[in-house]
C-alpha positions as CSV (number, residue, x, y, z in Angstrom):
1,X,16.0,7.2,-13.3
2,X,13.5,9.8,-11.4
3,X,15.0,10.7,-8.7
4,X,13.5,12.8,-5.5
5,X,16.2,14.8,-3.5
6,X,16.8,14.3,0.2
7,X,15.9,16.5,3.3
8,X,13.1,14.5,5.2
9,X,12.9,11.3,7.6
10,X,11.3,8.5,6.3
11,X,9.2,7.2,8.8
12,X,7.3,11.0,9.4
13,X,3.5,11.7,9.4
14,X,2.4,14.3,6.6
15,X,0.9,17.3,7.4
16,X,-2.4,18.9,4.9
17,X,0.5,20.8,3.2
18,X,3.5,18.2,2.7
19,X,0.9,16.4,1.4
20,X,-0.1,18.8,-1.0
21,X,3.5,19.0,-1.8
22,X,4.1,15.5,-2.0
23,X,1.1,14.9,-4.7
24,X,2.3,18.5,-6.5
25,X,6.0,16.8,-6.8
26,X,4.9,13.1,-7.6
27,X,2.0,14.1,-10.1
28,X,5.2,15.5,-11.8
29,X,7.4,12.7,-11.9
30,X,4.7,10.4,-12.9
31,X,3.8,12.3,-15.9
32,X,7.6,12.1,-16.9
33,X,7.1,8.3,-16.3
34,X,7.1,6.2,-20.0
35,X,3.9,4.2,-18.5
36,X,2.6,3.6,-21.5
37,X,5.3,1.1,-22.1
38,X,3.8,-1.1,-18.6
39,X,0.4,-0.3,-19.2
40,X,-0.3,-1.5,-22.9
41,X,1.4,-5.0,-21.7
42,X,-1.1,-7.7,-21.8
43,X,-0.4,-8.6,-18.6
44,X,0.5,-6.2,-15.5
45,X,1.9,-7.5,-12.7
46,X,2.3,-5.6,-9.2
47,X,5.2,-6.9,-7.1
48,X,6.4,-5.4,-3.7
49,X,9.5,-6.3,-1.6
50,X,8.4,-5.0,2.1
51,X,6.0,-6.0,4.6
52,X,4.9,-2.2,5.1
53,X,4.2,0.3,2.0
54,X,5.8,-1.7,-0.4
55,X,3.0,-4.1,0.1
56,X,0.8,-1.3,0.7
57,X,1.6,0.8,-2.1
58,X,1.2,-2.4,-4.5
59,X,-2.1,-3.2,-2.8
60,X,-3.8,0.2,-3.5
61,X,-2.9,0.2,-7.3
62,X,-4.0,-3.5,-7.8
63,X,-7.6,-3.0,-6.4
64,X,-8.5,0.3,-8.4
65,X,-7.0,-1.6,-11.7
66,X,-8.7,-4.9,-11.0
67,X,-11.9,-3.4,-9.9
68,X,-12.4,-0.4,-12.4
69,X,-10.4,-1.2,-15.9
70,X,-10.2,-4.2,-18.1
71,X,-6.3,-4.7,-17.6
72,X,-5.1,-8.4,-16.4
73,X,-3.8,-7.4,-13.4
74,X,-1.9,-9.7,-10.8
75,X,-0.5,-9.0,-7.1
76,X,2.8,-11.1,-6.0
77,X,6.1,-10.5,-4.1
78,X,9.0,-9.6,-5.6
79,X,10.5,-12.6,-5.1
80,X,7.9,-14.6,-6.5
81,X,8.1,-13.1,-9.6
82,X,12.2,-13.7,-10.0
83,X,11.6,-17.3,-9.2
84,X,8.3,-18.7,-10.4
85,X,6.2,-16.3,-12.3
86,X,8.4,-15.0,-14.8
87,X,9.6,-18.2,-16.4
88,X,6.1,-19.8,-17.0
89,X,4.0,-16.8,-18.1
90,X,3.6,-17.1,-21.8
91,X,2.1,-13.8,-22.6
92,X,3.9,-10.5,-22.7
93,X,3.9,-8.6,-19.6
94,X,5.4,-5.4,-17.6
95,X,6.0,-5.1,-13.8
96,X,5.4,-2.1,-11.7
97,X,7.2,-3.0,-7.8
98,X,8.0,-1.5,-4.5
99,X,10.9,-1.7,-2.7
100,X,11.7,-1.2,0.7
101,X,14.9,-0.6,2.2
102,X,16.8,-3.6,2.9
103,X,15.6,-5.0,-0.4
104,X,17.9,-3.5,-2.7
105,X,19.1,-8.0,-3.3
106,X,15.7,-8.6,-4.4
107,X,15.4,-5.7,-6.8
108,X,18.5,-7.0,-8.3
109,X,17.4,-10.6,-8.8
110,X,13.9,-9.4,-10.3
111,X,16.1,-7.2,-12.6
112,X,17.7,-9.9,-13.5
113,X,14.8,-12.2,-14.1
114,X,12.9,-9.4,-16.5
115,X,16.0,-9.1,-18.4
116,X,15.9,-13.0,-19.2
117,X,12.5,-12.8,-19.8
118,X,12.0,-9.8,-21.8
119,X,9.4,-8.2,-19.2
120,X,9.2,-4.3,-18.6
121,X,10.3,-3.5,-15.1
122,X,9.8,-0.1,-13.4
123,X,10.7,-0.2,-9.4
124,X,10.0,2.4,-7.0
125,X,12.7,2.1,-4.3
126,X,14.6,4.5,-2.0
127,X,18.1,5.2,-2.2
128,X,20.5,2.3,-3.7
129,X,24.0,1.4,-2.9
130,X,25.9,2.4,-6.7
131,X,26.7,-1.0,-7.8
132,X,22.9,-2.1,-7.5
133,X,21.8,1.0,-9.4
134,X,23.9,0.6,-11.7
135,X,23.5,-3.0,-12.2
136,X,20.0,-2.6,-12.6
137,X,19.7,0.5,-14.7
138,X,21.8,-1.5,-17.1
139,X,19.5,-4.3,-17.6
140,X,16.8,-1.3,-18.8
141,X,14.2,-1.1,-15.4
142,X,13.0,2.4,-15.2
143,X,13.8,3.2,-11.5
144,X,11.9,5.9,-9.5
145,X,14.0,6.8,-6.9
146,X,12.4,7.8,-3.7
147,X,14.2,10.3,-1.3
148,X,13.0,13.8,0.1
149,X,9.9,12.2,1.3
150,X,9.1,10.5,4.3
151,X,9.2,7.0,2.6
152,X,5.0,5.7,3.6
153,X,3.5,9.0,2.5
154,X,5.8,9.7,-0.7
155,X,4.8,5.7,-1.8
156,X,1.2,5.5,-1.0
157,X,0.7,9.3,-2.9
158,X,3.1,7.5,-5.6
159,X,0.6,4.2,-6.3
160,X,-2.2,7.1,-5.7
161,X,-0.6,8.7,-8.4
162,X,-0.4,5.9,-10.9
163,X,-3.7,4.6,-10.2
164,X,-5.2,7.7,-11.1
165,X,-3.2,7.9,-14.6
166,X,-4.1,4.2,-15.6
167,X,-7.5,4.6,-15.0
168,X,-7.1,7.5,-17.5
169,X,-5.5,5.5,-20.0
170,X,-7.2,1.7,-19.9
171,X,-10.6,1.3,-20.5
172,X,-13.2,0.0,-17.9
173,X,-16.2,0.8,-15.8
174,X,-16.5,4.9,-16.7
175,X,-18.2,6.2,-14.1
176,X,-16.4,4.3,-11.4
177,X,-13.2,5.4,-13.3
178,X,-13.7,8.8,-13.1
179,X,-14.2,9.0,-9.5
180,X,-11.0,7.2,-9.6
181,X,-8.9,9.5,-11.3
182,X,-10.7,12.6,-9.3
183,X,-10.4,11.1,-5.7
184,X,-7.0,10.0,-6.3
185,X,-5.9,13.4,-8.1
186,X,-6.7,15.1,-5.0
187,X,-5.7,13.6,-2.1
188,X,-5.2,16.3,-0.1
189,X,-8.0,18.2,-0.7
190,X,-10.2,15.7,1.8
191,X,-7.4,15.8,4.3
192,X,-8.9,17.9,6.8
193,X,-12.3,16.0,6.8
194,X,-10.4,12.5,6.8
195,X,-9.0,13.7,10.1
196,X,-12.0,14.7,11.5
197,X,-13.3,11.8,10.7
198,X,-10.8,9.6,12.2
199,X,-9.2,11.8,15.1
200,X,-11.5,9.7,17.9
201,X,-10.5,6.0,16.3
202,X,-6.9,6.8,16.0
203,X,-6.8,8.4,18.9
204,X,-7.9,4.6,20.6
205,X,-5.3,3.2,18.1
206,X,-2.4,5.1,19.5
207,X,-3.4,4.7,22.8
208,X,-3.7,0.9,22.5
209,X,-0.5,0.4,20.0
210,X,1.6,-1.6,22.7
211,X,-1.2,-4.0,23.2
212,X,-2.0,-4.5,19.4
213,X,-1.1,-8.4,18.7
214,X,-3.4,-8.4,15.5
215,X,-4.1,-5.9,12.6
216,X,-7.7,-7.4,11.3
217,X,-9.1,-6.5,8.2
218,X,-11.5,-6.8,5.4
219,X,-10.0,-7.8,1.7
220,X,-9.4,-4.0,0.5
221,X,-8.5,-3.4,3.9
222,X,-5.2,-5.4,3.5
223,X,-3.1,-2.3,2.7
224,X,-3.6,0.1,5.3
225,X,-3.7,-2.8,7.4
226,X,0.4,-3.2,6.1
227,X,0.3,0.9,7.7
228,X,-1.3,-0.1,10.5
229,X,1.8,-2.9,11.0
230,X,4.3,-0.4,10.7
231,X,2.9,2.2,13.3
232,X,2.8,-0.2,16.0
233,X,6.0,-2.0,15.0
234,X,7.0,1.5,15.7
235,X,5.8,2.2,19.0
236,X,6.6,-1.5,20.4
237,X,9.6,-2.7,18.3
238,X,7.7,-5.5,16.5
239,X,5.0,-6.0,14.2
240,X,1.4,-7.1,14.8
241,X,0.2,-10.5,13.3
242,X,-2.0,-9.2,10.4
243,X,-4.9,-11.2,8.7
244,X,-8.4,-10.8,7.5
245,X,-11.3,-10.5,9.9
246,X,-12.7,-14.2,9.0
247,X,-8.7,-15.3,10.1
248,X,-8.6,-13.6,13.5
249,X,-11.8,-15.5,14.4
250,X,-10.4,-18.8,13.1
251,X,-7.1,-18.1,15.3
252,X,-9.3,-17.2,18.3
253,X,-10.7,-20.2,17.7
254,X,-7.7,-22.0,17.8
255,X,-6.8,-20.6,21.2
256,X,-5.1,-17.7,20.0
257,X,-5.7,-14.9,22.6
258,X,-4.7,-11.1,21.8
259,X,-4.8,-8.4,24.2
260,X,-5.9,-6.0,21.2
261,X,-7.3,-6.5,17.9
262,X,-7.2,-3.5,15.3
263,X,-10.1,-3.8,13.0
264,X,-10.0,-2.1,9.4
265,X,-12.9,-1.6,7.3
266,X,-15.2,0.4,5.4
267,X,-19.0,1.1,6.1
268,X,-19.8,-1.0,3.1
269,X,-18.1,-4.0,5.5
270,X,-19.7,-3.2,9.0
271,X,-21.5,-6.9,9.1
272,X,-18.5,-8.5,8.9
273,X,-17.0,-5.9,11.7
274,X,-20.6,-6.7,13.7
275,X,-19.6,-10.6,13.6
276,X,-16.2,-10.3,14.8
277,X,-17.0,-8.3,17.7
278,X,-19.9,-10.5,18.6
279,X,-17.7,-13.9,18.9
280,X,-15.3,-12.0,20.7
281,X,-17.7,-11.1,23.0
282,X,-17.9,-14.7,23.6
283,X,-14.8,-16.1,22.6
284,X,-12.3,-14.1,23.8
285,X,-13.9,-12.0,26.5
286,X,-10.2,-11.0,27.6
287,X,-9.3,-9.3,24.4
288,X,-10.0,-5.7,23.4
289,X,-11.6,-4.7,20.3
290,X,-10.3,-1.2,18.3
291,X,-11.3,-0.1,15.1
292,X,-11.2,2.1,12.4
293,X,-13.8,2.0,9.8
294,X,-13.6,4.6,6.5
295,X,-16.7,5.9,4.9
296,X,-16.1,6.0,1.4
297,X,-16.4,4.4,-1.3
298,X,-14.4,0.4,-0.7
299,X,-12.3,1.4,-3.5
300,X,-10.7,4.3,-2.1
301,X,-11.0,4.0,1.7
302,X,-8.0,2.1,1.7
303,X,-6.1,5.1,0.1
304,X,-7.6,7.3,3.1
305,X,-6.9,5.1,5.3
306,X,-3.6,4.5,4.9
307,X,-3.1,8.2,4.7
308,X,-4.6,8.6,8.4
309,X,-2.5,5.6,9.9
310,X,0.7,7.4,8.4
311,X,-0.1,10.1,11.0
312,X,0.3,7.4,13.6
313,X,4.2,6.7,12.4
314,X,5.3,10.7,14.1
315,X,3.0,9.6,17.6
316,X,0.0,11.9,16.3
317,X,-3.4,10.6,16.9
């Protein structure tokens, strides 16, 4: 067990410097991490419990590892795993989840499940009531205990992290790799630019949060997109719908009609951005269109820009 130790709010933007903090202290803890043990598995499997940076954190490891490295990697809930996954695979496999809080029953039961099944289990969670913890230590998951952070930073920096040190360790696409394991090994270090880059469209975001009924967003887009959720959950008290671009114009379709639509993407995705605002403008003529699109590479624009929309969490723009 890794634990952090407690004297921040979870739900708090990160400035340039906590964020050079927060990759200083987890670039630590991840290189006390056995990961060798998950990694050399034949299978990997990614599981969050968490509609916000659980889902987020899980998201921006499983696109660098799929895209970049030669590693079988998969993406499911938690509770997918405990119930459906785990007792049909027939190759040997390790787990690498995110918990958020309120999900301490679901780490449990996937505990439970890797025991019976002999599969490796390292959880990233925050705090945990004693029984769980110890419950779960006991059936040998390697827990990384998250506390001292605010929670959304200290997870994404933390899947960041490991993405970085699997690209070091599993073979794949080199040159692609490399910029991997630099980009994500530096987070901070573009910080300044990624604001100036995004101050304007985040700016429109926060201004527009109440009226946000869907988070759109390309494939990679998907985790920020879980960021995005969580920053207008926490201006209005409830989450946006969230779905792909391609969804939000078949729901529009369907008579769906949303004051606002967020759009994520990258540069690389701008056509499919183009489209969507172009049916709106005929579709929907009612219903406002925001964006924010990253310029970097698709593989780690959703890194950056979940790192922006964390700003949103404190009311920054």
């Amino acid at each position: 067990m890794l634990p952090l130790t407690r004297d921040r709010h979870a739900l708090a933007a990160a400035t340039r410097e906590e964020l050079r903090s927060a990759e200083e202290r987890l670039q630590h803890l991840v290189a006390e991490l056995p990961l060798d043990q998950f990694l050399q598995a034949p299978t990997l499997y990614l599981a969050y419990a968490g509609p916000f940076y659980a889902r987020a954190s899980a998201g921006l490891l499983y696109w660098p590892l799929r895209q970049v490295t030669e590693k079988d990697v998969h993406i499911d809930p938690a509770e997918s795993l405990s119930y459906h996954v785990l007792a049909y695979r027939d190759t040997e496999a390790a787990i690498i989840a995110f918990f958020e809080p309120g999900s301490e029953n679901t780490l449990a039961r996937l505990s439970e499940a890797s025991r019976l099944t002999g599969t490796r289990l390292l959880a990233v969670t925050p705090p945990l009531p004693p029984p769980i913890e110890d419950r779960v230590t006991s059936q040998g998951a390697e827990l990384v205990i998250v506390e001292g952070l605010p929670l959304a930073t200290a997870y994404l920096v933390l899947s960041a992290k490991l993405a970085a040190e699997a690209a070091k360790r599993i073979g794949g696409i080199e040159l692609r790799r490399k910029r991997i394991i630099e980009e994500y090994s530096n987070i901070h270090s573009v910080y300044d630019d990624l604001v100036a880059e995004t101050g304007k469209e985040l700016d429109e975001v926060a201004a527009a949060a109440e009226t946000i009924d869907i988070v759109a967003h390309t494939p990679t887009m998907e985790p920020p997109a879980a960021i995005a959720s969580l920053a207008v959950a926490a201006k209005r008290g409830m989450p946006p719908a969230t779905m792909t671009l391609t969804d939000t114009l078949s729901a529009i379709a369907h008579g769906l009609k949303p004051r606002t639509v967020l759009a994520l993407a990258t540069t690389a995705e701008q056509d499919l951005l183009r489209e969507t605002r172009f049916k709106l403008s005929f579709t929907a003529q009612q219903t406002r269109l925001t964006q924010l699109v990253i310029g970097t590479d698709p593989l780690t624009a959703p890194l950056y820009a979940s790192i922006a929309l964390t700003r949103l969490l404190a009311g920054e723009g």
